[in-house]
VMD Tcl script that builds the backbone (N, CA, C; Angstrom):
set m [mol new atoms 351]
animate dup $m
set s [atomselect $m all]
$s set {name element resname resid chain x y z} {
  {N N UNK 1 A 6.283 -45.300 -58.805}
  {CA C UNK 1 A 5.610 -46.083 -57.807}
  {C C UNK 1 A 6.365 -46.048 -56.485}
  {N N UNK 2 A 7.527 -45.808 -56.167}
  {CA C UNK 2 A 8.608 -45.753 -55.283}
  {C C UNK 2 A 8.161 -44.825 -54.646}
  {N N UNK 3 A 7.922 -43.536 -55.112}
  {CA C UNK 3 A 7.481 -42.461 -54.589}
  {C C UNK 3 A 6.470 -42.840 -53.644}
  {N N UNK 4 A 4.873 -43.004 -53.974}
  {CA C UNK 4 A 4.065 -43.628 -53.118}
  {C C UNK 4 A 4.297 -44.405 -52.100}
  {N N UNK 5 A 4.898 -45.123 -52.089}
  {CA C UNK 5 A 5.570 -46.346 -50.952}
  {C C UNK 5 A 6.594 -45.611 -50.031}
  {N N UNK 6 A 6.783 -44.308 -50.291}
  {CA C UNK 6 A 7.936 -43.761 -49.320}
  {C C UNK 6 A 6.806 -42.427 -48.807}
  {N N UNK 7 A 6.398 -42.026 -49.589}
  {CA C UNK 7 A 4.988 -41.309 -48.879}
  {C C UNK 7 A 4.173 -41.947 -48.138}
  {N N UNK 8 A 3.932 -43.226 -47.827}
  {CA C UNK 8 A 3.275 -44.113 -47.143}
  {C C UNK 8 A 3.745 -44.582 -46.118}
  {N N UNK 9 A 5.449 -44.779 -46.063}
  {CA C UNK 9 A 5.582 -45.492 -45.125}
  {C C UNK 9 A 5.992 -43.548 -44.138}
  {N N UNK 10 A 6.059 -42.599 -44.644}
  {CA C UNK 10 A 6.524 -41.143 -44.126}
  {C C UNK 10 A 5.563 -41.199 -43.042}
  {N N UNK 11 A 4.294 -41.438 -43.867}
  {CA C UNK 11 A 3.025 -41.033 -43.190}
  {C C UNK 11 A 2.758 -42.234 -41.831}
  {N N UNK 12 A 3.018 -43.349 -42.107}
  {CA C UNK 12 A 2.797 -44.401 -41.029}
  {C C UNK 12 A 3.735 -44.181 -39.900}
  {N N UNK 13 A 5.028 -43.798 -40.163}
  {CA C UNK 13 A 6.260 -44.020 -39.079}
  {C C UNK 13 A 6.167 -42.162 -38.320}
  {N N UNK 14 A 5.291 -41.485 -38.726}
  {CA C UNK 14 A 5.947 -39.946 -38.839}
  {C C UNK 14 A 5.970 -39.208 -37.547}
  {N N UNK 15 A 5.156 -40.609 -36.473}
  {CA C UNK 15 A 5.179 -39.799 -35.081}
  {C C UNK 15 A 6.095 -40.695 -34.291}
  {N N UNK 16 A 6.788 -42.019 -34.677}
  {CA C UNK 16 A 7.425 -42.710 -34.291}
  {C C UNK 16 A 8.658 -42.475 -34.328}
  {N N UNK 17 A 9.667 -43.478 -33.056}
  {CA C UNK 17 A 11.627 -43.036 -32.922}
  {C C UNK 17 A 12.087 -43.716 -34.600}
  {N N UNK 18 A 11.801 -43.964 -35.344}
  {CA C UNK 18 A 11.881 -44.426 -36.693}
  {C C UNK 18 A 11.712 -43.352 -37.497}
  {N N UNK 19 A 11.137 -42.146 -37.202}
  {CA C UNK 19 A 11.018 -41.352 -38.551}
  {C C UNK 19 A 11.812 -40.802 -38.600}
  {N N UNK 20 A 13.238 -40.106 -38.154}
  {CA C UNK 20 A 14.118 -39.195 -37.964}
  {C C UNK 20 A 15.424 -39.800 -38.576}
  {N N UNK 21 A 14.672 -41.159 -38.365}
  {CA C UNK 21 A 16.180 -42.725 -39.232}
  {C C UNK 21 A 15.721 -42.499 -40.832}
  {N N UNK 22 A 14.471 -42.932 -40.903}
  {CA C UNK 22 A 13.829 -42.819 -42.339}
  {C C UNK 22 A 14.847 -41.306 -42.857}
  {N N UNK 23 A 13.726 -40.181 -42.849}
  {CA C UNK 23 A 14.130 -38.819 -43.215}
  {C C UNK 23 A 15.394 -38.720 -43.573}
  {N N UNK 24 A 16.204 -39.447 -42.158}
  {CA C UNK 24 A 17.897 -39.151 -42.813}
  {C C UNK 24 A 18.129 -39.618 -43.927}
  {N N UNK 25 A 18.080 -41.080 -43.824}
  {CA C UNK 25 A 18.141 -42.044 -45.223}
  {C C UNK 25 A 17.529 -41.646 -46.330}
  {N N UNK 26 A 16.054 -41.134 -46.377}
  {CA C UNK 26 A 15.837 -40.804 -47.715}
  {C C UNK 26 A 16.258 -40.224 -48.581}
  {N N UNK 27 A 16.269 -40.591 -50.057}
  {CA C UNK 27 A 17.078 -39.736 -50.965}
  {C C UNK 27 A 15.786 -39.838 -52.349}
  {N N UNK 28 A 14.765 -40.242 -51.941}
  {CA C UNK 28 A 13.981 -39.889 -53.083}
  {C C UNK 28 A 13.831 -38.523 -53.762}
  {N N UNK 29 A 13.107 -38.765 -55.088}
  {CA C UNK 29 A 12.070 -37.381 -55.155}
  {C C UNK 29 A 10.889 -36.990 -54.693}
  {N N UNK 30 A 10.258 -36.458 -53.541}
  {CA C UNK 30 A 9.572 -36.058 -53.025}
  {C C UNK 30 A 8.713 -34.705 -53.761}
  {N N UNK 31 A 8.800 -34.118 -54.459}
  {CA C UNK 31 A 8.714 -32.900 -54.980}
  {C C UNK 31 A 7.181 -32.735 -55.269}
  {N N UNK 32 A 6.614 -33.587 -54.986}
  {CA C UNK 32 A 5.056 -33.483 -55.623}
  {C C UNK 32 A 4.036 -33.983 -53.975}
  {N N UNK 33 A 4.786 -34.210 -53.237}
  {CA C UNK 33 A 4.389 -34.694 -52.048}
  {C C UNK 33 A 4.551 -33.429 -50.783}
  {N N UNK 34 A 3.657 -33.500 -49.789}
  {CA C UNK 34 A 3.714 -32.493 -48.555}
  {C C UNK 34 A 3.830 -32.936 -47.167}
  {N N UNK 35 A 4.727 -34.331 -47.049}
  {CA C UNK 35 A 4.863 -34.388 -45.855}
  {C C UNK 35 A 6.634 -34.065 -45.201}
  {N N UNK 36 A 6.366 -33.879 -44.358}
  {CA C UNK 36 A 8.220 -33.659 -43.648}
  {C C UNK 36 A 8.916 -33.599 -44.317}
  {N N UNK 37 A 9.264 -35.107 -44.802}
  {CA C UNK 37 A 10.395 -35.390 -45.458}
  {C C UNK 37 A 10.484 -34.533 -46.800}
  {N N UNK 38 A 9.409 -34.589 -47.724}
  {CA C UNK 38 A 9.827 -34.021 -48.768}
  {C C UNK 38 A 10.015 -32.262 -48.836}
  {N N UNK 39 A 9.000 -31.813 -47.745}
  {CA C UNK 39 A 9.017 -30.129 -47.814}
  {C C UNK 39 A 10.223 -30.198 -46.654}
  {N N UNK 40 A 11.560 -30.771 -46.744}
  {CA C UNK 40 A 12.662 -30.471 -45.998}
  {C C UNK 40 A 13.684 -31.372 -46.783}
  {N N UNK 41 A 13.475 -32.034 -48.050}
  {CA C UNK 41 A 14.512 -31.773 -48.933}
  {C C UNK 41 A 13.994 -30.945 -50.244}
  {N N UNK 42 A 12.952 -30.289 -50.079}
  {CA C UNK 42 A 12.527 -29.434 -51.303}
  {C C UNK 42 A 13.519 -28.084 -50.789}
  {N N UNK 43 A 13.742 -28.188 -48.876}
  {CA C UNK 43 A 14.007 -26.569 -48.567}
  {C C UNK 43 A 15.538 -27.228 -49.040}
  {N N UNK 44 A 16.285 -28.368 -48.694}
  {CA C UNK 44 A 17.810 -28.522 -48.834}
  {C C UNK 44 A 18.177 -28.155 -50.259}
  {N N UNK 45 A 16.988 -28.652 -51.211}
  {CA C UNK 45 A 17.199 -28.349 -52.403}
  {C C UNK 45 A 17.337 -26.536 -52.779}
  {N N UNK 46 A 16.555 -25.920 -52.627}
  {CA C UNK 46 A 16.283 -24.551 -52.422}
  {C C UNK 46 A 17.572 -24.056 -52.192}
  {N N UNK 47 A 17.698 -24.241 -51.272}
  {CA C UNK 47 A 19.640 -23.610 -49.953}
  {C C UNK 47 A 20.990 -23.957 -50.950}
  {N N UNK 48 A 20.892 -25.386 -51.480}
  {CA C UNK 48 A 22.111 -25.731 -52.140}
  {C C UNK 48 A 22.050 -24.851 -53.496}
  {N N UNK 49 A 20.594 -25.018 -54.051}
  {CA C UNK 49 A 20.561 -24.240 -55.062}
  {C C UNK 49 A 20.899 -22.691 -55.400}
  {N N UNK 50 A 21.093 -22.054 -54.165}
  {CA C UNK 50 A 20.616 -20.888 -53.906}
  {C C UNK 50 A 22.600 -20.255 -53.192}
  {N N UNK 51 A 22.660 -21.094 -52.262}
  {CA C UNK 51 A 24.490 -21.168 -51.876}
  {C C UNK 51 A 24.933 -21.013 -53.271}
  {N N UNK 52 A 24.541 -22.357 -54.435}
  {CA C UNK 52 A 25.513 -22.885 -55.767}
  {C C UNK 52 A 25.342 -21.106 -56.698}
  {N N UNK 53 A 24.011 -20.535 -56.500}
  {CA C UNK 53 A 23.961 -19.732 -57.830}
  {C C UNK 53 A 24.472 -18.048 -57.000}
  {N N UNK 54 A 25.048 -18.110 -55.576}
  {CA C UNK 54 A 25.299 -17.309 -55.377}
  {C C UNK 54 A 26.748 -17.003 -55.503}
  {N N UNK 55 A 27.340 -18.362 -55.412}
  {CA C UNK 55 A 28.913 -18.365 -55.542}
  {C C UNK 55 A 29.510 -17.911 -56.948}
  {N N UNK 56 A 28.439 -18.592 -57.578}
  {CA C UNK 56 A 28.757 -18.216 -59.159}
  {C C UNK 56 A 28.458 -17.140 -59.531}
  {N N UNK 57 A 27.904 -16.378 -58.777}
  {CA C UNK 57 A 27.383 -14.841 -59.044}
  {C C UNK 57 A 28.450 -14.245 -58.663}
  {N N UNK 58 A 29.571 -14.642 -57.415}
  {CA C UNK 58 A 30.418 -13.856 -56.747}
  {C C UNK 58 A 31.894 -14.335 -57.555}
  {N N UNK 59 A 31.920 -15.409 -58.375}
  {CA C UNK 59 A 32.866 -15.445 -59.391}
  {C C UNK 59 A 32.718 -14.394 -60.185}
  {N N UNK 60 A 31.829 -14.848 -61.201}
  {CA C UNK 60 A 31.647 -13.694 -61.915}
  {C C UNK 60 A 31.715 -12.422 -61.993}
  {N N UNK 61 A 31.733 -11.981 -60.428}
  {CA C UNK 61 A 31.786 -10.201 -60.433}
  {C C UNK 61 A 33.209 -10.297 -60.527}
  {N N UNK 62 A 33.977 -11.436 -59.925}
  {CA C UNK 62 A 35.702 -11.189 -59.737}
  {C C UNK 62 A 35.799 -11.111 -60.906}
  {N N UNK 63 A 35.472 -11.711 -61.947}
  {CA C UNK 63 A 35.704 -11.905 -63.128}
  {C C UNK 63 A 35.930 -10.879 -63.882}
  {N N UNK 64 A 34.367 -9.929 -63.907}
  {CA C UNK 64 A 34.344 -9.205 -64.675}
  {C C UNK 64 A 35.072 -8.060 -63.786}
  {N N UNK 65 A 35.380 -7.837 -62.665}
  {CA C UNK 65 A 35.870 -6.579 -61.560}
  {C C UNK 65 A 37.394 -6.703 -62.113}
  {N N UNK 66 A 37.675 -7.710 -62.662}
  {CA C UNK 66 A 39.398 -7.886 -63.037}
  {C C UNK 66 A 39.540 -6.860 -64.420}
  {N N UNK 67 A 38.675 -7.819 -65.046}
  {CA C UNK 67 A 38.759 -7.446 -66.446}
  {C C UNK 67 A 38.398 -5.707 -66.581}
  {N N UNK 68 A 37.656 -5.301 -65.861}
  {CA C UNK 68 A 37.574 -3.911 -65.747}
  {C C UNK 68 A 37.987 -3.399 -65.870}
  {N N UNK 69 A 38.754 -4.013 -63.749}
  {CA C UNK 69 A 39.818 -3.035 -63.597}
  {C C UNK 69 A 41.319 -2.742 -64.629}
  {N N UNK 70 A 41.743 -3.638 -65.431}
  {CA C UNK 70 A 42.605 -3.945 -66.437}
  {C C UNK 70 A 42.389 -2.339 -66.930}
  {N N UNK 71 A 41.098 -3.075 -67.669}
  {CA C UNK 71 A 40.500 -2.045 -69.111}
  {C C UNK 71 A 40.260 -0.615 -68.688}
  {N N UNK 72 A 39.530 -0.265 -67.310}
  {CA C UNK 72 A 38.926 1.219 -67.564}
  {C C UNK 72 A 39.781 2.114 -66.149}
  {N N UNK 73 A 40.387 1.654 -65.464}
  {CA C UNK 73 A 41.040 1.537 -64.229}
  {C C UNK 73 A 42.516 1.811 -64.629}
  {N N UNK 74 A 42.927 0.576 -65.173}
  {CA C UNK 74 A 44.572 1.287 -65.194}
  {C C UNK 74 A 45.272 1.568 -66.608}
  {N N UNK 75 A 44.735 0.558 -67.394}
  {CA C UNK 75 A 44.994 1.239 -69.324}
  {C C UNK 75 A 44.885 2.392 -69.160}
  {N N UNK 76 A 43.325 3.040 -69.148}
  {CA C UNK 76 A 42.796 3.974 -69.384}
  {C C UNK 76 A 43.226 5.375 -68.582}
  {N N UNK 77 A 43.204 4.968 -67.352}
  {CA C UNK 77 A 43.698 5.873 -66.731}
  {C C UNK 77 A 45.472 6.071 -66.778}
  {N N UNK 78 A 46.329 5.493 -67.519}
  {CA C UNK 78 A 47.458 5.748 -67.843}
  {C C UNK 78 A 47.458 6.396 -69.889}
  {N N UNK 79 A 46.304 6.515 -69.909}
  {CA C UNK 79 A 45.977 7.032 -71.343}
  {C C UNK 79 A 46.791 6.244 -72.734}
  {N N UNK 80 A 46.575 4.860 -72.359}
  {CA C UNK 80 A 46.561 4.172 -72.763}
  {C C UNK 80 A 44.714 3.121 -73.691}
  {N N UNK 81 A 44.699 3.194 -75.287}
  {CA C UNK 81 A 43.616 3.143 -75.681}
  {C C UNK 81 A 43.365 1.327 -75.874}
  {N N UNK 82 A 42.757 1.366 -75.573}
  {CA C UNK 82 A 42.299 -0.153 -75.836}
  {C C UNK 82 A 41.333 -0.036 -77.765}
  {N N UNK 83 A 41.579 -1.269 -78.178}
  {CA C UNK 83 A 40.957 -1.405 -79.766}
  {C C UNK 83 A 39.202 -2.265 -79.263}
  {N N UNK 84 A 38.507 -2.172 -79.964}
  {CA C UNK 84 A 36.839 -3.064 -79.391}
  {C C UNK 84 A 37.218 -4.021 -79.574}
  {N N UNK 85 A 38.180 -5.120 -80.226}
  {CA C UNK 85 A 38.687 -6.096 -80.168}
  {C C UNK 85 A 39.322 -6.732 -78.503}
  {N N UNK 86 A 40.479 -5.876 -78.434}
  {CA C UNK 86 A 40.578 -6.060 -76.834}
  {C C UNK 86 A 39.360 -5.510 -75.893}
  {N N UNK 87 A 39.026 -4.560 -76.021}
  {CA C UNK 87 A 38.065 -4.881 -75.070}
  {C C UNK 87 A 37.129 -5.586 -75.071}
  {N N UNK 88 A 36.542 -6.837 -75.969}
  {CA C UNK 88 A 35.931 -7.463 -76.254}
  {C C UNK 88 A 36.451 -8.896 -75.437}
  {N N UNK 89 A 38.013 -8.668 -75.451}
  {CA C UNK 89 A 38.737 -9.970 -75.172}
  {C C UNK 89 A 39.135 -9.969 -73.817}
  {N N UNK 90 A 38.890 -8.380 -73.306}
  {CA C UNK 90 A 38.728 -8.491 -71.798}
  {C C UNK 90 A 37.553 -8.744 -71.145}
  {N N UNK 91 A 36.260 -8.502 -71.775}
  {CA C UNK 91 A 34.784 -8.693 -70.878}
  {C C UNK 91 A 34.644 -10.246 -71.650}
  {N N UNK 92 A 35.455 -10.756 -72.025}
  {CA C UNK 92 A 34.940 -12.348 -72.462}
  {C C UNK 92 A 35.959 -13.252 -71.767}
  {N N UNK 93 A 36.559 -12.451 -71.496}
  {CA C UNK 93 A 37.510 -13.756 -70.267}
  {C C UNK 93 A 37.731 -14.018 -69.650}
  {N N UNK 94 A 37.260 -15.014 -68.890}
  {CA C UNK 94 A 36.508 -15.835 -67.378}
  {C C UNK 94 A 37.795 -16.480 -66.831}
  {N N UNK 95 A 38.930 -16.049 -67.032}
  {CA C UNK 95 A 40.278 -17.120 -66.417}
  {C C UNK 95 A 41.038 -15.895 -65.857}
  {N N UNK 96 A 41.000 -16.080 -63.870}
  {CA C UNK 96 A 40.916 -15.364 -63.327}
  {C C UNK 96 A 42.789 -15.668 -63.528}
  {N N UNK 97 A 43.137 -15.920 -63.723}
  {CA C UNK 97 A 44.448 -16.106 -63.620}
  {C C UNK 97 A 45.513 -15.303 -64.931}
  {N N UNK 98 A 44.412 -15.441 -65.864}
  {CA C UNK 98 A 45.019 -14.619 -67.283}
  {C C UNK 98 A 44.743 -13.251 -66.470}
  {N N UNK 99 A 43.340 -12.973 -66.010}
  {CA C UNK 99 A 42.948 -11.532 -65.808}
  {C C UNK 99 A 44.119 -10.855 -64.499}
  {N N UNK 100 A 44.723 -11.843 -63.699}
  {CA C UNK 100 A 45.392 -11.284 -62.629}
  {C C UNK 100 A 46.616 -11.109 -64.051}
  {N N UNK 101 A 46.952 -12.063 -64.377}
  {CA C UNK 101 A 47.826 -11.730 -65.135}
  {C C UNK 101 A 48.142 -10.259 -65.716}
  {N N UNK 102 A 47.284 -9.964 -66.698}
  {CA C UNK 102 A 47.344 -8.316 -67.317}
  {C C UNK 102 A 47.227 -7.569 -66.454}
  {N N UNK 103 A 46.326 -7.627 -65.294}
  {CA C UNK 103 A 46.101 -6.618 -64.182}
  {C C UNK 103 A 47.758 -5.711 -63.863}
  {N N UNK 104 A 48.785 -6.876 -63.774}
  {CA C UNK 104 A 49.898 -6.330 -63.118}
  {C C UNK 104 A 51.092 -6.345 -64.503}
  {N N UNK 105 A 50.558 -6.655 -65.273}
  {CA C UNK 105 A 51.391 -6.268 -67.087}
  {C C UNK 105 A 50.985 -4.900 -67.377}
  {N N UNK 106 A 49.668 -4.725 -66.802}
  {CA C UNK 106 A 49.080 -2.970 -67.427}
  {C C UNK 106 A 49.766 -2.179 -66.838}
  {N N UNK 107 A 50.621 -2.403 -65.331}
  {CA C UNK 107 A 50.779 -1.498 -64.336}
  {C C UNK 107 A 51.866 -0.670 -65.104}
  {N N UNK 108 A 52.998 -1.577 -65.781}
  {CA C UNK 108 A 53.867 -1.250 -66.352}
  {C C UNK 108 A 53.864 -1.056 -67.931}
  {N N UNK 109 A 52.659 -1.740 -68.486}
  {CA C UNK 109 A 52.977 -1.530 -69.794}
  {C C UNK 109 A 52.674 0.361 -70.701}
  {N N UNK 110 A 53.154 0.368 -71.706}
  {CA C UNK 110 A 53.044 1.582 -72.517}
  {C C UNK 110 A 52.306 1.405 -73.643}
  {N N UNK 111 A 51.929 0.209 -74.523}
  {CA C UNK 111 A 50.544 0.043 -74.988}
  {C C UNK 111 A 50.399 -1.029 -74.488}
  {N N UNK 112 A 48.947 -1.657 -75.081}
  {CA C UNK 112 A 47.831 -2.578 -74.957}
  {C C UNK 112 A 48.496 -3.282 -75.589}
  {N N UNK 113 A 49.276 -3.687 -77.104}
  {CA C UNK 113 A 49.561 -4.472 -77.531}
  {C C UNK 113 A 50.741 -5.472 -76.977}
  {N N UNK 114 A 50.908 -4.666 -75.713}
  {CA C UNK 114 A 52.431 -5.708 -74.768}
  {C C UNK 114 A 51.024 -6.632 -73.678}
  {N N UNK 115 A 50.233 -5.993 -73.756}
  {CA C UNK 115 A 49.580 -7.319 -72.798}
  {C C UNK 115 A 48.580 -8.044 -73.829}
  {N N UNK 116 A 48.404 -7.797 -75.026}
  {CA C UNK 116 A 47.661 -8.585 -75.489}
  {C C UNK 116 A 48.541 -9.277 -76.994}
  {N N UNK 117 A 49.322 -9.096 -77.172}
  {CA C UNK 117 A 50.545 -9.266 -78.083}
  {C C UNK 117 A 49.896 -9.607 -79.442}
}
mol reanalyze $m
mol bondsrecalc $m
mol representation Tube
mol addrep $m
C-alpha cells in the first residue's frame, strides 16, 4: 500500500520545487511503477548491479590468470608436470594471495610437490 501513496504523491508534486527533495529521499520499491522516480532508481539499480557483476568478473579473471599462469606458464614451461589433482587445486582456488604465493615458489621450484607439499 506504501507503494501507491508514493506513486501518488510522485505524481502530485512532479512539476513542483518539492519533487527533486522527494526523489532524493525516496527509498521505496518502485519497480512496477513508470514515473521519474522509479524508472531512475530502476536505472541506479541496473548501474550498481552491473558496476557489482563487472568487478566480480574482473576478480575472477585475476583469479583464474594466476592460477594459470602458475600451472601452464611457468611449471610447464620449466617441464615441470603437474598431477589432475593439482591442477584441479589450482583452477579451484580463489585466494589471490595463495595464488601470488606459488606464482613466485614455481619460479624456483624443481617439482610441483615443493609448492603444493
Amino acid at each position: 500500500m506504501t507503494e501507491i501513496y508514493a506513486e501518488l504523491i510522485e505524481q502530485g508534486i512532479s512539476h513542483t520545487d518539492a519533487a527533486q527533495l522527494w526523489r532524493d529521499k525516496m527509498d521505496t520499491d518502485l519497480s512496477f511503477f513508470r514515473s521519474e522516480s522509479a524508472q531512475r532508481l530502476r536505472a541506479q539499480g541496473r548501474e550498481q548491479g552491473f558496476e557489482q557483476g563487472l568487478e566480480e568478473g574482473r576478480e575472477q579473471g585475476r583469479e583464474q590468470g594466476l592460477g594459470q599462469g602458475v600451472a601452464r606458464s611457468v611449471l610447464t614451461g620449466r617441464g615441470i608436470e603437474l598431477s589432475a589433482d593439482q591442477r584441479k587445486l589450482l583452477a579451484d582456488t580463489t585466494d589471490v594471495d595463495q595464488l601470488n604465493a606459488w606464482l613466485l615458489q614455481a619460479v624456483t621450484a624443481t617439482r610441483a610437490e615443493e609448492l603444493f607439499g
